[in-house]
C-alpha positions in Angstrom: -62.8 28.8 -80.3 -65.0 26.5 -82.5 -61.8 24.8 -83.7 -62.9 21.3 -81.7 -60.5 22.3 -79.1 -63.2 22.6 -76.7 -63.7 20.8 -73.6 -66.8 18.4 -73.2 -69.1 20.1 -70.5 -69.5 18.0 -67.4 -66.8 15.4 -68.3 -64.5 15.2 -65.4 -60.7 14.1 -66.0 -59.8 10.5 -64.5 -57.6 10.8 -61.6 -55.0 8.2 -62.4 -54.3 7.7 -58.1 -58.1 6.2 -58.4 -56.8 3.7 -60.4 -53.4 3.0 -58.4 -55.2 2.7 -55.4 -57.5 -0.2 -57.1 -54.7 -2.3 -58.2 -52.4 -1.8 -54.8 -55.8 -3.1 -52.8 -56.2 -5.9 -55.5 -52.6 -7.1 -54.6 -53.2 -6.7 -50.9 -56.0 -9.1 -51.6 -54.3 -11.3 -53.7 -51.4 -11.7 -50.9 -54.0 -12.3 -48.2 -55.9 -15.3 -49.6 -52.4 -16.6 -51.2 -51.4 -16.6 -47.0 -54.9 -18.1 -45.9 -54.5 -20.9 -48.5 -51.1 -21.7 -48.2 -50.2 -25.3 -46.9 -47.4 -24.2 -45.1 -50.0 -22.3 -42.6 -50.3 -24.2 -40.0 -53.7 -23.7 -38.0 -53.3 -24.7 -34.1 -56.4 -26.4 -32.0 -57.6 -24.8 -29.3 -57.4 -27.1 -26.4 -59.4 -27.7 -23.3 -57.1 -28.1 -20.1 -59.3 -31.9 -20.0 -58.4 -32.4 -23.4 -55.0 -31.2 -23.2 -54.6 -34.2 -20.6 -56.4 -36.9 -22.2 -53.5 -36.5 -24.9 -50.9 -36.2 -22.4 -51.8 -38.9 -20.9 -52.5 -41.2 -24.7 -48.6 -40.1 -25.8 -49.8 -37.8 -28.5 -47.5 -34.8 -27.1 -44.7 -34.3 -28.9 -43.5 -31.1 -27.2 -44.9 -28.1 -25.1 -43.6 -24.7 -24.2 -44.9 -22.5 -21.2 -45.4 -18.8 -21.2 -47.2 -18.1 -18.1 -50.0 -20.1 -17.8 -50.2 -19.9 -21.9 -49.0 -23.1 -23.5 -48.1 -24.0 -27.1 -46.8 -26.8 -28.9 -46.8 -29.7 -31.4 -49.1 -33.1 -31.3 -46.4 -36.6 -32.6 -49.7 -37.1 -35.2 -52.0 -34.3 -36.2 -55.4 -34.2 -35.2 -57.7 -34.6 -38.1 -61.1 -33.3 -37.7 -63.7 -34.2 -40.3 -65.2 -30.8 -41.9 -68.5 -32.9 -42.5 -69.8 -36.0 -43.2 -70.7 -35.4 -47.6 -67.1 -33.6 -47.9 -64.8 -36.1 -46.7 -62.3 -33.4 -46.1 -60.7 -32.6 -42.7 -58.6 -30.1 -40.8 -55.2 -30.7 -39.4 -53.8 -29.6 -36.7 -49.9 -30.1 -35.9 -49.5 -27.9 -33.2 -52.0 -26.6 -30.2 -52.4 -24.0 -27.9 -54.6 -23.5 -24.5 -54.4 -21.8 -21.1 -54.0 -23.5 -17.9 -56.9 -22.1 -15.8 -55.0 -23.1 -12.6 -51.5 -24.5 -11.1 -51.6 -27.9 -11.3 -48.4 -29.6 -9.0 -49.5 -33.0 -11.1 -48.7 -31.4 -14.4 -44.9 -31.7 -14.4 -45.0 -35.1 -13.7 -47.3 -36.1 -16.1 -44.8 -34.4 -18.7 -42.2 -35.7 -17.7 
């Protein structure tokens, strides 16, 4: 057998699935920072029961839905929050969330 139709000692053949496997979690990747930089993502501010008030109280609320003592919903303007003071970029938030650490009877008519 000293035709050239020997094998190279020690290579090993390339397993093609190796190669699959790289390009599926490239495009996992791909799809996952396409999601976190999307604009329609809309990120929602974690409110403090306090702070949750204070807007109540300014008219910012636009509307709020109660799932226990879990509640969700959207702000009439979004909250900006400077990222820092060099950047001059900012978050927004159109919608919040925050749970109501206890039963307030004052809450519905505030809301109302």
């Amino acid at each position: 057998m000293s035709n050239g139709l020997k094998k190279k000692q020690g290579a090993q053949p390339k397993k093609w699935g190796t190669g699959i496997f790289i390009w599926i979690l490239l495009f996992a990747a791909a799809l996952f920072l396409a999601q976190i930089l999307s604009s329609k993502h809309s990120l929602k501010e974690q409110l403090t029961y306090t702070e949750f008030l204070q807007r109540v109280e300014a008219g910012r609320i636009a509307d709020c839905k109660f799932k226990g003592r879990k509640v969700t919903g959207h702000f009439k303007i979004p909250d900006k929050i400077p990222l820092g003071s060099k950047s001059g970029k900012s978050i927004v938030y159109e919608e919040f969330t925050l749970v109501i650490p206890f039963d307030d009877p004052e809450l519905p008519k505030l809301l109302a």
